[in-house]
Structure formats: C-alpha cells, structure tokens
C-alpha atoms as one frame of an Amber mdcrd trajectory, in Angstrom:
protein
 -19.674  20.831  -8.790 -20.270  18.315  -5.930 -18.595  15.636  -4.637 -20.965
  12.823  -6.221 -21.250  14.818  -9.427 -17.630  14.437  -9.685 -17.378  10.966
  -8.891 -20.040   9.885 -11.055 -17.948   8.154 -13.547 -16.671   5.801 -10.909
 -17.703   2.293  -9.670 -17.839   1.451  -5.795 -14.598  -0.535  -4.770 -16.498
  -3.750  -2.803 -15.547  -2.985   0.876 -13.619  -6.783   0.978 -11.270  -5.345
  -2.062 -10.051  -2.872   0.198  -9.477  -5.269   2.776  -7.938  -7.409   0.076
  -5.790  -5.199  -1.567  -4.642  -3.353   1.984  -3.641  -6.655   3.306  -1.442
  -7.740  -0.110   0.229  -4.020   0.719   0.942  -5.009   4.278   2.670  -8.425
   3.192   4.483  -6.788   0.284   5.887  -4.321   3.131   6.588  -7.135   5.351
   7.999  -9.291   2.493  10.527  -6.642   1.236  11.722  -5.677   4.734  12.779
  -9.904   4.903  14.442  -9.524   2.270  16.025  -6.991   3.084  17.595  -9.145
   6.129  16.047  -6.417   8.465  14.392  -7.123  11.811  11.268  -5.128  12.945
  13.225  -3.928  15.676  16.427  -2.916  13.231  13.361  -0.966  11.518  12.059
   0.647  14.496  15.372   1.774  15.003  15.508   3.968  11.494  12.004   5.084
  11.423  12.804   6.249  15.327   9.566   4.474  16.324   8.667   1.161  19.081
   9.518  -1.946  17.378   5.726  -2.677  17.804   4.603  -0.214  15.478   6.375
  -1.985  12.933   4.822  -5.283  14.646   0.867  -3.473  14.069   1.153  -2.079
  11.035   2.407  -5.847   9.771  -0.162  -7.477  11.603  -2.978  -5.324  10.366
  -3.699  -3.999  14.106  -3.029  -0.547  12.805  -2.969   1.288   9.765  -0.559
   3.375   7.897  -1.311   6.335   5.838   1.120   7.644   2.727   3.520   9.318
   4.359   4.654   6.969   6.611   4.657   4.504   3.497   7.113   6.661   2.516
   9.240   6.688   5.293   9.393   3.257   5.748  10.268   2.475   2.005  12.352
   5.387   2.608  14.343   3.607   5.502  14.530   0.252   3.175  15.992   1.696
   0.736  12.925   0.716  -1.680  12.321   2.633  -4.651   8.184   3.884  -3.965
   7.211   3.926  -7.285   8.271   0.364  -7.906   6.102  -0.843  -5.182   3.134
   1.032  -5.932   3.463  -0.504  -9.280   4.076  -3.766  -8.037   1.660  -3.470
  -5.860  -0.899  -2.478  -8.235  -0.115  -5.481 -10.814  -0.246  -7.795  -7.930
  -3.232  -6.549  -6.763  -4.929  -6.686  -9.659  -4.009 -10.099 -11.025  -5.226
 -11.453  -7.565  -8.332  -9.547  -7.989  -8.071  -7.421  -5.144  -9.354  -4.579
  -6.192 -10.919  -3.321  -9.622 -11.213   0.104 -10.876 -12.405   1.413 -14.004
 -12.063   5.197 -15.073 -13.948   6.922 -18.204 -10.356   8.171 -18.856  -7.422
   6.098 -19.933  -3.459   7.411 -18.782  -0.661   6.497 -19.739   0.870   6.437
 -16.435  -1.375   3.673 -15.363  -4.944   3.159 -13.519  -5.095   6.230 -11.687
C-alpha cells in the first residue's frame, strides 16, 4: 500500500495552521520556562547548549524536532504529556490547526 493510499482518509493541514500551531508551541515553551523563573541562559546551561539556541528556537529562527522537546521539558521539569495536551486544546480552540481522522481514540486526536 502507498503512501497516498494510506493517507487517503486525511485532510491537508492549511500550510498557515502549521505556522499557527508551531508558533503557539514555541510560546507555550517560552511561557513555561518564565514561569519557571528560568533564564535562557540558566537553560542553556542544563540542556549543555549556547544560550542562543534557546534564544532561536524561542524566536522561531530555528526549529526543534521531538527529541529535543523532550529534553528541554525534560530540563524544566515539565511533565510532556501535559503539554502536548495542553498544547493540543490550545491549539485547537484558537483554531490553529484542524484534523479530522475516519477513526475516533480514546486517547485523543491522533
């Protein structure tokens, strides 16, 4: 079975959702480190990175992928499944992103 074949039940997420929903994510991340009374630098520190990788990612100037998600909730001491449902309510009350699956879980939208 091919890729399209398996994706067939799916709807296009509109290109400015991503950019939407990826920029509520960065804010959330940038929100809870505040919080948190934790400087970028402090941060940089525990994820043994430059404190301006912790400036890009917050700015939007570069990306992060899962795992280091992980590492920085991780080194916040932020529970990941609580953001990614936060994030995923928030997200989706601002309209950031829809997605609608044939199949309905009780674990959520994905």
């Amino acid at each position: 079975m091919g890729y399209q074949s398996q994706m067939g039940n799916y709807q296009a997420v509109p290109r400015l959702a991503h950019k939407e929903a990826y920029k509520l994510f960065r804010s959330m991340l940038t929100e809870h480190r505040r919080k948190k009374g934790v400087t970028q630098a402090a941060l940089a520190d525990l994820l043994g990175v430059p404190q301006s990788y912790v400036s890009k990612y917050e700015l939007g100037e570069r990306r992060i992928d899962l795992v280091e998600t992980l590492e920085i909730l991780r080194a916040l001491e932020i529970d990941a499944v609580v953001f990614v449902r936060t994030l995923i309510k928030a997200a989706e009350s601002q309209m950031a992103w829809t997605h609608t699956s044939p199949r309905k879980s009780a674990h959520g939208p994905c």
